[in-house]
C-alpha positions in Angstrom: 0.0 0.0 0.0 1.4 3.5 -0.4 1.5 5.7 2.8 2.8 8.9 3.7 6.5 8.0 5.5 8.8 9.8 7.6 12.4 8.6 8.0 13.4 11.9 10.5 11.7 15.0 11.8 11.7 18.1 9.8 9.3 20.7 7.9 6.9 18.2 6.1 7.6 19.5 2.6 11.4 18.2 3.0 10.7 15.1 5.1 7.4 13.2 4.1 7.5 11.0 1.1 5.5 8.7 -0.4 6.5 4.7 0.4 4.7 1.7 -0.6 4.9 -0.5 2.8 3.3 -3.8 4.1 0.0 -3.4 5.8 0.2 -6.3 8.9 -2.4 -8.3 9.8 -4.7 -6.2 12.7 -3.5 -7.4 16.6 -5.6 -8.5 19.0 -8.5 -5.9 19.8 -7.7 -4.0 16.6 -9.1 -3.7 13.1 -7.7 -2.8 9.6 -9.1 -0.4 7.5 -9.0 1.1 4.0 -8.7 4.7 4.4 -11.7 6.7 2.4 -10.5 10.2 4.2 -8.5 11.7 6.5 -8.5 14.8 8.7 -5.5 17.0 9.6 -4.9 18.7 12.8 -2.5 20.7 14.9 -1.1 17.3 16.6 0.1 15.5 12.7 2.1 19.0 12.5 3.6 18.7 15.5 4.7 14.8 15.3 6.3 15.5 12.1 8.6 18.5 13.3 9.1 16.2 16.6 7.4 18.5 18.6 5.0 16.0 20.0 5.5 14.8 23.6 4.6 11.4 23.3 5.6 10.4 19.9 8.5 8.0 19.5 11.1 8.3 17.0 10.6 7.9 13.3 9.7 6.3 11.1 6.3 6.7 11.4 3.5 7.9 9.4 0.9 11.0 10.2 -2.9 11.1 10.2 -4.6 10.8 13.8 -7.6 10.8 13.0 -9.5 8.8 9.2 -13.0 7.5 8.3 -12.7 4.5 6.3 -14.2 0.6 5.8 -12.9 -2.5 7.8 -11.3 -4.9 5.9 -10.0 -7.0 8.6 -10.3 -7.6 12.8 -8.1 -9.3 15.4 -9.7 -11.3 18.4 -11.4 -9.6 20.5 -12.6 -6.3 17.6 -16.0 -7.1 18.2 -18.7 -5.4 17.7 -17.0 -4.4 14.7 -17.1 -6.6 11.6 -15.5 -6.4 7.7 -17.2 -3.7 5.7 -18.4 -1.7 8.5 -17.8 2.1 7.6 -16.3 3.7 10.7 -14.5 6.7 11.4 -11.7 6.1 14.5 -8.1 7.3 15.4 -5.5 5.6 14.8 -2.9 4.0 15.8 -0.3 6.7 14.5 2.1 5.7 17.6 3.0 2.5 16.1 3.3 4.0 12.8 -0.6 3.2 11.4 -1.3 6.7 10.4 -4.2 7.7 8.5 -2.2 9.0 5.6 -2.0 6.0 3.3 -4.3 3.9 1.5 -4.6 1.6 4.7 -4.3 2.2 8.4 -4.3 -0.1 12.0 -6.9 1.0 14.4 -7.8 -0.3 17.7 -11.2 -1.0 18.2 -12.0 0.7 21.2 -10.9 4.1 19.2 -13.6 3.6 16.7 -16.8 4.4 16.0 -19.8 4.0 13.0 -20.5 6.4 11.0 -23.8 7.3 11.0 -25.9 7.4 7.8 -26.0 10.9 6.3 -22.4 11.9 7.3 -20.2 12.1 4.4 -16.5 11.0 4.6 -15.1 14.4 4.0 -17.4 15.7 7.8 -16.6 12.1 9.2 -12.8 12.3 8.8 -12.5 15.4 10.6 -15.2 14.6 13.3 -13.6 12.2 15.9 -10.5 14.2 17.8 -11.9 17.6 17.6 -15.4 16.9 18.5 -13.9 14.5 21.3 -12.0 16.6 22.5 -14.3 19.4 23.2 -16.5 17.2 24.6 -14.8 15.9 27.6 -12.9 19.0 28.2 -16.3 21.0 28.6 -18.8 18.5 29.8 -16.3 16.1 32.0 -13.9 17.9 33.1 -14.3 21.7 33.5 -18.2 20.8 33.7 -19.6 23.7 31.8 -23.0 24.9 32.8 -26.2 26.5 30.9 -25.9 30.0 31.4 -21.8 30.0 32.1 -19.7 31.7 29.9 -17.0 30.5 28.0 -13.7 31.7 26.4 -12.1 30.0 23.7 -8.6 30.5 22.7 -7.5 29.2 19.4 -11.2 30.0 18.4 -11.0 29.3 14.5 -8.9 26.2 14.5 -9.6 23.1 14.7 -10.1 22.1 18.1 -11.0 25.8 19.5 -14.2 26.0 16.5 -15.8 22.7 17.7 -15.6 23.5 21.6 -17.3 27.0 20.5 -20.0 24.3 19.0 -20.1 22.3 22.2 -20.0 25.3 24.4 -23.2 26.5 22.2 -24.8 23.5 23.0 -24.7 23.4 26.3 -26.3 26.5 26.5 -23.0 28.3 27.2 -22.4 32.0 26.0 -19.0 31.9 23.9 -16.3 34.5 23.5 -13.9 33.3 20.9 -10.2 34.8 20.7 -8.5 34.4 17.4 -6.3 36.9 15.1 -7.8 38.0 11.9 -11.3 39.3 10.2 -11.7 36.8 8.6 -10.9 34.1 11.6 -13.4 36.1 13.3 -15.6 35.9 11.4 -15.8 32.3 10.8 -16.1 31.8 14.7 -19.3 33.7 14.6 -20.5 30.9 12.2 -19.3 28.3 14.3 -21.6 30.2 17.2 -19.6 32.5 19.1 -21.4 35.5 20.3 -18.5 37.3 20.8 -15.4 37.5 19.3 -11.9 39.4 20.1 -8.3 39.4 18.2 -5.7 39.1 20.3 -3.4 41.1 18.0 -1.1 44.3 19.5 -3.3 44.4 23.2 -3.6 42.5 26.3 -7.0 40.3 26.0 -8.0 40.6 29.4 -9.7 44.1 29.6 -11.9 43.4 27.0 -12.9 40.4 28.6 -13.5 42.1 31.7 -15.4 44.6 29.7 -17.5 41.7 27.9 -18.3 40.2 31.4 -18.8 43.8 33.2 -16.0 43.2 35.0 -16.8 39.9 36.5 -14.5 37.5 34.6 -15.0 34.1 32.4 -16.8 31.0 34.5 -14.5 28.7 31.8 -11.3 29.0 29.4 -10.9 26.6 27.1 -7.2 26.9 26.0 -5.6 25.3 23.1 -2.7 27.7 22.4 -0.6 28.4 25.6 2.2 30.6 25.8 1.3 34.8 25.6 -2.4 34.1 25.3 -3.0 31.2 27.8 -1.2 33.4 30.4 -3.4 36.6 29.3 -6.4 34.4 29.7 -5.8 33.5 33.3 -6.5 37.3 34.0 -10.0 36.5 32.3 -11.0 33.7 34.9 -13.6 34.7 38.0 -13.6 33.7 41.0 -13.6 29.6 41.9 -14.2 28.7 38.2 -12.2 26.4 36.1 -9.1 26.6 33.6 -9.1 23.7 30.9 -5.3 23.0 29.8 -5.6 21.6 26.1 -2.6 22.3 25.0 0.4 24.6 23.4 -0.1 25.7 19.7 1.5 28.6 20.1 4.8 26.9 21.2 4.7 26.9 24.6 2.5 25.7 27.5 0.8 28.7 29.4 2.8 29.5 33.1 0.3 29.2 35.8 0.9 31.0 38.8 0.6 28.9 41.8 -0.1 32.4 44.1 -2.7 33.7 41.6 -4.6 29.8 42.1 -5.0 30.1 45.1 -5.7 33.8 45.4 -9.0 33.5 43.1 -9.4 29.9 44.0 -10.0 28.4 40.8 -9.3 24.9 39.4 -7.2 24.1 36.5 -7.7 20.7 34.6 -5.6 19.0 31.9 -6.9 16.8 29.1 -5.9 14.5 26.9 -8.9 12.8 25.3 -6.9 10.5 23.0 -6.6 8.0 25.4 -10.0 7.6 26.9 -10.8 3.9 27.8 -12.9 2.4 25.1 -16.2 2.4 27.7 -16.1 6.1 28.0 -14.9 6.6 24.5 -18.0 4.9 23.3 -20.4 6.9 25.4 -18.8 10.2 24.5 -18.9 9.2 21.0 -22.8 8.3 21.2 -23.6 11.6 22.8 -22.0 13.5 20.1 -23.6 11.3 17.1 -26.8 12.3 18.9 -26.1 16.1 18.3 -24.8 15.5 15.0 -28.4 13.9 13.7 -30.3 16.8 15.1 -27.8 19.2 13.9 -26.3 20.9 16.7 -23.2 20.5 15.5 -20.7 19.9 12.6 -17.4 18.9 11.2 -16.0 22.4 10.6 -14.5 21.8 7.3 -13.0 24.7 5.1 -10.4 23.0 2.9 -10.3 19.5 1.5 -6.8 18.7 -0.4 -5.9 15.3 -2.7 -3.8 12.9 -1.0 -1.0 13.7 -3.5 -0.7 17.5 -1.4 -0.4 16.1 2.0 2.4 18.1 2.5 1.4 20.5 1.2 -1.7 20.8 3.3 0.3 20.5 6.5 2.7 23.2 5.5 -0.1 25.5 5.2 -1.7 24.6 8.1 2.2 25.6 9.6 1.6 29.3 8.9 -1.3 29.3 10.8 -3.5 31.0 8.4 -6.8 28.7 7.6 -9.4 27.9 9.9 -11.1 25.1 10.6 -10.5 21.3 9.7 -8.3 20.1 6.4 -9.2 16.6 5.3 -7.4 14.7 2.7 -9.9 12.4 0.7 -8.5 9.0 -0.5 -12.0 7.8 -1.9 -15.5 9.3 -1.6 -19.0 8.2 -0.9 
């Protein structure tokens, strides 16, 4: 099969290629699949540069997250069975990514696609929408009527927690850079929306809230903005730590904790156990078929420009979800 390879890190212009490999027979617990689409996101970017904490050395092939059919299981991948459509992550730390024709899956990462769904929305669907999901309704237990800040509004994983946020009842401030940015948050449901360019966020938050602060922060992006954003928080509320796009993790001050007594929680919803995967998953189908949310896809990209694709989502410039269709239904 032909996959997407890397043999070191780099920019992935100079260090993917193209490789035709040996799918293996799926392990216990785990299915094969043949790859209809797959969805890009910050984390592929990362592992390729080899700026992802928990990814081994090369070689190893991107693409967390694909929708696709099962052509094989091991013991033990029931319910799943061959031809089943499902969308899942993969398993990308072994070297299974979603960039090739076939990938490795366990089972307890995947999910059916439910009818109506197109490849192209399914790809993008699972980490995102995942994500968001336990990071507002399991672990900083967002509330109807709560307000919520979103950093990293227009990407990936900050566009669907707006989504999530919206449907919880939640008012949404989303924080991204340009116009345009902006503007595509306010599609995705935001309320509210501020750029973070050349001033401080926090005043205008305080301003937005009349001075009483942001019940939840949702932050994917660390660094300047995370540690602006803990000047946004009120009083015995909740800091969700997601993660560091902008190159480094936010720096918490223990003093300023304790001082406004609120909590700050860390996710990493990749690793759910398959149980709780499965019920998160089932919630989130069940908003999908009455249209409370969706996949926010602006871009879809041949497999041929998968470098391409992730080069440009380097410079930080697109919103939303890429996806990279091998076949369509």
């Amino acid at each position: 099969m032909k996959q997407w390879r890397l043999e070191h890190f780099g920019s992935p212009k100079k260090v993917l290629s193209i490789q035709e490999v040996a799918l293996p027979a799926p392990s216990p617990s785990h299915i094969a699949i043949k790859v209809k689409a797959a969805g890009l996101s910050l984390p592929d970017l990362l592992m390729i540069k080899g700026e992802h904490p928990i990814i081994p050395a090369p070689p190893l092939s991107p693409g967390i997250e694909v929708v696709g059919e099962i052509t094989a299981g091991g013991d033990g991948a029931a319910p799943f069975k061959v031809g089943d459509r499902v969308m899942t992550i993969t398993s990308f730390l072994e070297g299974w990514g979603g960039l090739a024709e076939y990938c490795i899956a366990e089972a307890g990462r995947a999910v059916l696609v439910p009818p109506g769904m197109s490849d192209v929305e399914a790809a993008g669907f699972v980490v995102s929408f995942t994500n968001a999901y336990v990071a507002l309704v399991r672990r900083t237990l967002l509330r109807k009527g709560e307000t919520l800040l979103v950093l990293g509004a227009s990407g990936s994983s900050g566009s669907t927690a707006i989504q999530r946020g919206k449907a919880l009842g939640a008012r949404v401030i989303a924080v991204s850079s340009s116009d345009a940015k902006l503007e595509f948050c306010r599609t995705m449901g935001a309320e509210d929306v501020l750029s973070y360019r050349g001033s401080d966020i926090a005043p205008k938050v305080r301003d937005l809230t009349r001075g009483s602060g942001v019940d939840v922060v949702f932050d994917p992006v660390g660094g300047t903005l995370g540690n602006q954003a803990t000047q946004c928080i009120a009083r015995h509320r909740r800091f969700g730590l997601i993660g560091y796009a902008s190159g480094s993790w936010v720096k918490l001050n223990p003093l300023d904790i304790v001082l406004k007594d609120y909590s700050v929680v860390g996710l990493l919803s990749g690793f759910l156990p398959p149980q709780e995967f499965s019920a998160v998953t089932s919630v989130l189908i069940d908003f999908v078929k009455i249209g409370k949310i969706r996949t926010p896809v602006t871009k879809v990209l041949p497999f041929s420009d998968a470098p391409s694709a992730l080069s440009e989502m380097e410079k930080g410039e697109l919103p939303g979800k890429i996806i990279i269709p091998l076949q369509s239904n």
